[in-house]
Structures are given as structure tokens and as C-alpha cells.
C-alpha positions as CSV (number, residue, x, y, z in Angstrom):
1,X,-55.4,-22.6,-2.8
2,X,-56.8,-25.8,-1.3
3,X,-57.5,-25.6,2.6
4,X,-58.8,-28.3,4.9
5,X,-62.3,-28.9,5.9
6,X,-63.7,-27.5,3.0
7,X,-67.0,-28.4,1.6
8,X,-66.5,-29.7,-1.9
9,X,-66.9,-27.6,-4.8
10,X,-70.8,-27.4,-5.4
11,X,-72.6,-24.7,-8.3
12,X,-75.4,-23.8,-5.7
13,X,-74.6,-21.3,-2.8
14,X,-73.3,-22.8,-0.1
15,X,-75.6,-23.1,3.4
16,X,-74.0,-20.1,5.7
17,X,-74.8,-22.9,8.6
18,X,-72.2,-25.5,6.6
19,X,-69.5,-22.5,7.3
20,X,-70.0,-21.5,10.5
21,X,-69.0,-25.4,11.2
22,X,-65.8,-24.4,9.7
23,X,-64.8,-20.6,11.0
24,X,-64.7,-18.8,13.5
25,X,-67.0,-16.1,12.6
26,X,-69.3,-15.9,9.0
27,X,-71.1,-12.8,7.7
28,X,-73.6,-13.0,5.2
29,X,-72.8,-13.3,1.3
30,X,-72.2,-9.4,-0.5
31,X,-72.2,-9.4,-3.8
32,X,-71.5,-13.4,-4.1
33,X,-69.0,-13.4,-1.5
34,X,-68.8,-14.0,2.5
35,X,-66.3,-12.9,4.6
36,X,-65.0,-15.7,7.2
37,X,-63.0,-15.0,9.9
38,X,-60.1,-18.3,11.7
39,X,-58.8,-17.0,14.6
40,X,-57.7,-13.3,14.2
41,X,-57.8,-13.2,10.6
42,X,-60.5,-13.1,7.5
43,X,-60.9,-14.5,4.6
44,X,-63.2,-14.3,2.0
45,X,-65.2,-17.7,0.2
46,X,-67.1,-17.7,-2.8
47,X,-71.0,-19.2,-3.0
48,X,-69.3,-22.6,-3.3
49,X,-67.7,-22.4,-0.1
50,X,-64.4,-21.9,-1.7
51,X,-61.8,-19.7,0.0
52,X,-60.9,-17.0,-2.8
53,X,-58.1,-15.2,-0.4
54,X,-56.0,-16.7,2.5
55,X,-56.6,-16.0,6.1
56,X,-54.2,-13.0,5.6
57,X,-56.8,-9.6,6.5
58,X,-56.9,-7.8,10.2
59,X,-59.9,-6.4,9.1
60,X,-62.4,-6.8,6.5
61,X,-65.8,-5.2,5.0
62,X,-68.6,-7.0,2.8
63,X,-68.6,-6.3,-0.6
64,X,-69.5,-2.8,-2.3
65,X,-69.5,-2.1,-5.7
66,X,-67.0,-4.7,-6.9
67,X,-64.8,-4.1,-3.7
68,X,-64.3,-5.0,-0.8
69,X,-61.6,-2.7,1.8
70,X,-59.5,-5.0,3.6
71,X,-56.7,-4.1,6.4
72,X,-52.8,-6.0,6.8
73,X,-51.3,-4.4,9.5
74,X,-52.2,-0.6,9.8
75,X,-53.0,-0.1,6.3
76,X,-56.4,-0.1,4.5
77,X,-56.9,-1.5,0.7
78,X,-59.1,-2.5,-1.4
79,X,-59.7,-6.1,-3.0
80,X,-61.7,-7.2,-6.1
81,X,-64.4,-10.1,-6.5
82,X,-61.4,-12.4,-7.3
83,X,-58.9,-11.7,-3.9
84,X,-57.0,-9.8,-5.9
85,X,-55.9,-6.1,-4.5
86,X,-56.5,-3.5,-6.6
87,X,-56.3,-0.4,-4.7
88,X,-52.4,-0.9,-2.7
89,X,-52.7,-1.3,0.9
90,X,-51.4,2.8,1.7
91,X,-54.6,4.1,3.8
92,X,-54.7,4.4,7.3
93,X,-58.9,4.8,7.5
94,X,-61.4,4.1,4.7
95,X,-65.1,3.4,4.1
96,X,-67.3,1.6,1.7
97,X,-67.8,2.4,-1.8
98,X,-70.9,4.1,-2.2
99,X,-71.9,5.9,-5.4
100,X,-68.5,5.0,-6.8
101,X,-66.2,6.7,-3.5
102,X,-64.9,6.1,0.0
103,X,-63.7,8.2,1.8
104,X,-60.1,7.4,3.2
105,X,-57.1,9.2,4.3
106,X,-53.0,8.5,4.0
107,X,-52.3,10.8,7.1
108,X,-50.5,8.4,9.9
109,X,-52.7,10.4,12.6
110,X,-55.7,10.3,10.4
111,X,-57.8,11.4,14.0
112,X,-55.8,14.8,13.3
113,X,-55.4,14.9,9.3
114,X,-57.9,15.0,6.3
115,X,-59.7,12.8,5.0
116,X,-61.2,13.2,1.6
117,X,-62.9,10.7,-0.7
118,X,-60.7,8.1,-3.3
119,X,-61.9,6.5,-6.7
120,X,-62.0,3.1,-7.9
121,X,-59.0,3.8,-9.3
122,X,-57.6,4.9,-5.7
123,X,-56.8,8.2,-6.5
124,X,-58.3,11.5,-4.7
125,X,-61.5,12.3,-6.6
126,X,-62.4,14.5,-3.4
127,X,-59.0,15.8,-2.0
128,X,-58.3,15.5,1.9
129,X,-60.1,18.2,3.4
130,X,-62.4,17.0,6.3
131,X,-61.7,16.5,9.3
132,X,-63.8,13.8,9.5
133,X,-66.2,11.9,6.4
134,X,-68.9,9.3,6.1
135,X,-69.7,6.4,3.6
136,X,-70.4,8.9,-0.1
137,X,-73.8,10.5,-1.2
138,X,-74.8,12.8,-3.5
139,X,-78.5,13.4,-2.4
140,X,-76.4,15.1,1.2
141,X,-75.0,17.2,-1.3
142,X,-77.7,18.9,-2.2
């Protein structure tokens, strides 16, 4: 998906300073990937500068584990190294992968449902039971 006022294609990372000439707002490269940000909406380029997804996200998180949670509208998802979502767009909060789960919930008032904590796969490995969660660990299970 060419867009304009790109850098051209290069095989070395891309200088975070040659894309802040370009967006609005840059974070730092996760995982091979930056998330830019033109007007209201991010996008994510590769370490060539190249945009891997359109300027389509609300919201959007650095990479984790292979994937990154992105927002359209009110729901949460989940996108792989490529732009391409893997976990549907269904959640109405959800974390950062962390030792392989995020917590997330479906409940429309999530501030007064469950949450509980979703695979890879984006199925409930931890069902929603918690009235409120934090980014996965096993050591504060102990």
C-alpha cells in the first residue's frame, strides 16, 4: 500500500528522527515495528519505514509476543507482525501479551463486568472473573 512522503525502501532500520518528519507522533520500534500516529489515527511501519497497516487504529500498543492490540471504534483486537488481525476486533478492554495472555473482557460495561485473561488464539484461557486484571504473570501467582 504505497503512501506519500515515504522514505524509500532501505534494508537498514530506518532513523526514528526521518519519521517523526513524516507523522504526527512515532514510538520506538517493538519487535521490528513502530507505531506512527497522522492525525487521530495509527499506523504501524516496518524498520524500512514502510507502512505495514493503513492509518485505520484509534488506539494502538507496541509489539508483544508477536502482537500487537489495536482499537477501531470501541473494540479491541489483536494484529500480527504483518498488519494482519488475527484475534477479531470483539473486546471492549485488553492488555499486552505477557507470558503468552492478556487479559481482556467482551462485557459492553467492562468497568462493571469480568475480565479474565484470552490466548493467542483469543479464546478464554483464564475465564472472566475479576473485577479488574493487569498485564499476565506467573511469578504473582505464586
Amino acid at each position: 500500500m504505497p503512501e506519500k512522503n515515504l522514505p524509500p525502501k532501505r534494508s537498514a532500520t530506518v532513523d526514528l528522527k526521518v519519521l517523526e518528519a513524516l507523522f504526527d507522533d512515532v514510538h520506538d520500534f517493538s519487535e521490528g515495528r513502530a507505531r506512527v500516529r497522522r492525525g487521530v489515527n495509527w499506523a504501524y511501519v516496518n524498520e524500512s519505514g514502510d507502512l505495514i497497516t493503513k492509518f485505520i487504529y484509534s488506539d494502538a500498543s507496541d509489539f508483544s509476543e508477536g502482537l500487537a492490540r489495536v482499537k477501531v471504534d470501541a473494540q479491541y483486537g489483536y494484529i500480527d507482525r504483518s498488519g494482519v488481525i488475527v484475534i477479531p476486533l470483539r473486546f471492549t478492554i485488553a492488555g499486552d501479551f505477557k507470558e503468552a495472555l492478556s487479559y481482556a473482557s467482551e462485557d459492553e460495561k467492562y468497568w462493571m463486568g469480568k475480565v479474565g485473561y484470552i490466548n493467542k488464539s483469543g479464546t478464554f484461557a483464564i475465564p472472566p472473573q475479576f473485577d479488574s486484571a493487569k498485564d499476565f504473570s506467573r511469578a504473582s501467582l505464586a
